[in-house]
N, C-alpha and C positions, 0 to 999 in steps of 0.2 A: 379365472383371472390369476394371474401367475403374480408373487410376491418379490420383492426385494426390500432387501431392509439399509439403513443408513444410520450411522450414529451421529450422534450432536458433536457438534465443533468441528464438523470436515467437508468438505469440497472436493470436487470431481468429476469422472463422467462413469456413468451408467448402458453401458453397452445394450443394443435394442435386440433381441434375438426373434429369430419367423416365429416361435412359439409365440412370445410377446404379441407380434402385430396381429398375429390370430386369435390370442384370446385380449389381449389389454393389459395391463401392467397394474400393480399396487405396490406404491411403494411406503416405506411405514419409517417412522424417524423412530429412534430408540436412545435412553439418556442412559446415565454411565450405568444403570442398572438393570440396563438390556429391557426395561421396561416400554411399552410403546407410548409415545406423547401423541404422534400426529401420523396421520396419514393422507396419501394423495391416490388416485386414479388417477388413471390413462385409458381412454379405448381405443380400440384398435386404428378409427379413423386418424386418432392423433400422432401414430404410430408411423403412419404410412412413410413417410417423406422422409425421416431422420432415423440416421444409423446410431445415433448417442444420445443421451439427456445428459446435459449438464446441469450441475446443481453445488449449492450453498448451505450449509445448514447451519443452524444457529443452536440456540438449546430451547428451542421451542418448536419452530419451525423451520421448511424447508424450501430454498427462492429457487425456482428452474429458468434456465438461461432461452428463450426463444421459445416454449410450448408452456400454455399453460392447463392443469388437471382438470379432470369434468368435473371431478369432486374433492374436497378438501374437508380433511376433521381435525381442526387442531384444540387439543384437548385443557392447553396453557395459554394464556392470554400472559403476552412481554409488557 
């Protein structure tokens, strides 16, 4: 499963790449001390159809715009 990471307090899109759709995606929130709070999956089937994830993050977690993760750990309750 291939990683990406995302810091707190930013928004965007996350580019999907064929390594992605082939292995799954993990993507991991990190707060300003690059420490990890939360994480998300994606597998592959979720992968299929969309070239980007968009996404929100807050300082705990992180909202994705149209797909949602198979798995979710978020570590800080808001």
């Amino acid at each position: 499963m291939n990683q990406r990471t995302v810091n707190c307090n930013t928004s965007g899109e996350l580019a999907i790449l064929p390594c992605d759709i082939h292995e799954g995606i993990k993507i991991v929130l990190l707060d300003e001390k690059q420490a990890p709070i939360a994480w998300y999956e994606f597998d592959s089937r979720q992968l299929e159809n969309d070239g980007i994830i968009k996404f929100a993050a807050n300082s705990v977690r992180i909202k994705f715009e149209g797909v949602k993760p198979s798995m979710i750990s978020e570590l800080v309750a808001e």
